[in-house]
N, C-alpha and C positions, 0 to 999 in steps of 0.2 A: 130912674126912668119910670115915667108913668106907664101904667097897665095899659091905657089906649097905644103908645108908642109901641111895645112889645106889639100887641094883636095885629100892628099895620106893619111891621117888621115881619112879622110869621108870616101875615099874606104876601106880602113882599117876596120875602123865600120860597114859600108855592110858586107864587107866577115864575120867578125865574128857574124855578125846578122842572116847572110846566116846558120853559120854552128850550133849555137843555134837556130835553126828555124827547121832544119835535125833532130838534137838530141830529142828536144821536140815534133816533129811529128807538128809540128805548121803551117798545113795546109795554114791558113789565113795570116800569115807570111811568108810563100812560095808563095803566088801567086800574097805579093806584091813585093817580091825580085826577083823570076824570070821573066824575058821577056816574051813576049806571042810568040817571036821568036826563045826560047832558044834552044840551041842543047847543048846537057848533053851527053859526049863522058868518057862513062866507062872505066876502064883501062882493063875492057874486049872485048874493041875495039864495042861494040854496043852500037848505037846511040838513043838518046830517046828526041822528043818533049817535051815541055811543061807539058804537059797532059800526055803523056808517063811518064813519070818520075817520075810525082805526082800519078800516078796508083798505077805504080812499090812502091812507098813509104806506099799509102794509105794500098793496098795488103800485107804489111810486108815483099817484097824480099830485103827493104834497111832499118834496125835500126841502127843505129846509136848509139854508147855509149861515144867516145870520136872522138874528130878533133882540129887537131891543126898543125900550119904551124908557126914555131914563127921565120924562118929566111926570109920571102917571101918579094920580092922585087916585088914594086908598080912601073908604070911607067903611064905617063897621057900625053895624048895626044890630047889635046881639050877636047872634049864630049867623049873622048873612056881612059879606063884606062885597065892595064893588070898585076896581079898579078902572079906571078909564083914562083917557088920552090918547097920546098918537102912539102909533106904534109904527117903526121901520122894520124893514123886513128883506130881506132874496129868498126870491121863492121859487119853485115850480116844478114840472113834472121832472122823473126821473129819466138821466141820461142828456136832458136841452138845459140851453144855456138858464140861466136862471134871472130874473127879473124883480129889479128894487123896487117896491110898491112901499107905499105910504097909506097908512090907514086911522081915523079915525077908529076906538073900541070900547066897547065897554065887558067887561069879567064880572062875572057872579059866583063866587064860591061861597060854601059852608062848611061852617065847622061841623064837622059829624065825630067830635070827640077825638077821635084818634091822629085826626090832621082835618088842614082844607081841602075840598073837592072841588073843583069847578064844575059848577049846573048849568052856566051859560054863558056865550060870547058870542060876541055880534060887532060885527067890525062893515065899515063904510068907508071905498077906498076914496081916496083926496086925490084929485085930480093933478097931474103935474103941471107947473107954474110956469 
């Protein structure tokens, strides 16, 4: 296997560590995947730190019950990698019914040596058909 295949494999394994890390509310699994510089751009166009984010998750305005993106193209660039595509999703506050949105995205991590981090996403929801 080439060394490009392994590096979009490894991001591969972040993102979905990422989106099982969402679903299970896994705090400590979120604060080693995300950057301490992440900007997390909802497809309701509001932008959220770090800590912002993990509030918003902590608070219940983001459950999570299903993610998955299974056509997303990786692309790696040194230390920076970029996944995009569509992503499916059920989502929403804690406690209401939960709602399949479909999104346009794109992911920005880095390699900071020890693993990937995600520094930014930014998702545009698709309208339904």
């Amino acid at each position: 296997m080439h060394r490009a295949d392994t590096v979009r494999r490894e991001v591969r394994c972040a993102e979905r560590a990422l989106y099982d890390a969402m679903i299970a509310r896994d705090f400590a699994a979120l604060e080693r995947i995300l950057a301490p510089d992440l900007a997390y751009v909802h497809s309701t166009a509001v932008t959220e730190s770090r800590e912002q984010y993990l509030a918003g998750v902590a608070r219940g305005l983001y459950e999570y019950e299903h993610i998955e993106t299974p056509d997303a193209r990786v692309r790696v660039h040194g230390q920076v990698a970029l996944i995009d595509g569509v992503c499916d999703m059920r989502v929403g506050v804690a406690g209401a019914p939960k709602e399949s949105i479909r999104l346009l995205f794109v992911l920005v991590w880095r390699n900071e040596g020890d693993g990937w981090r995600l520094v930014h996403r930014h998702a545009t929801r698709i309208a339904a058909a």
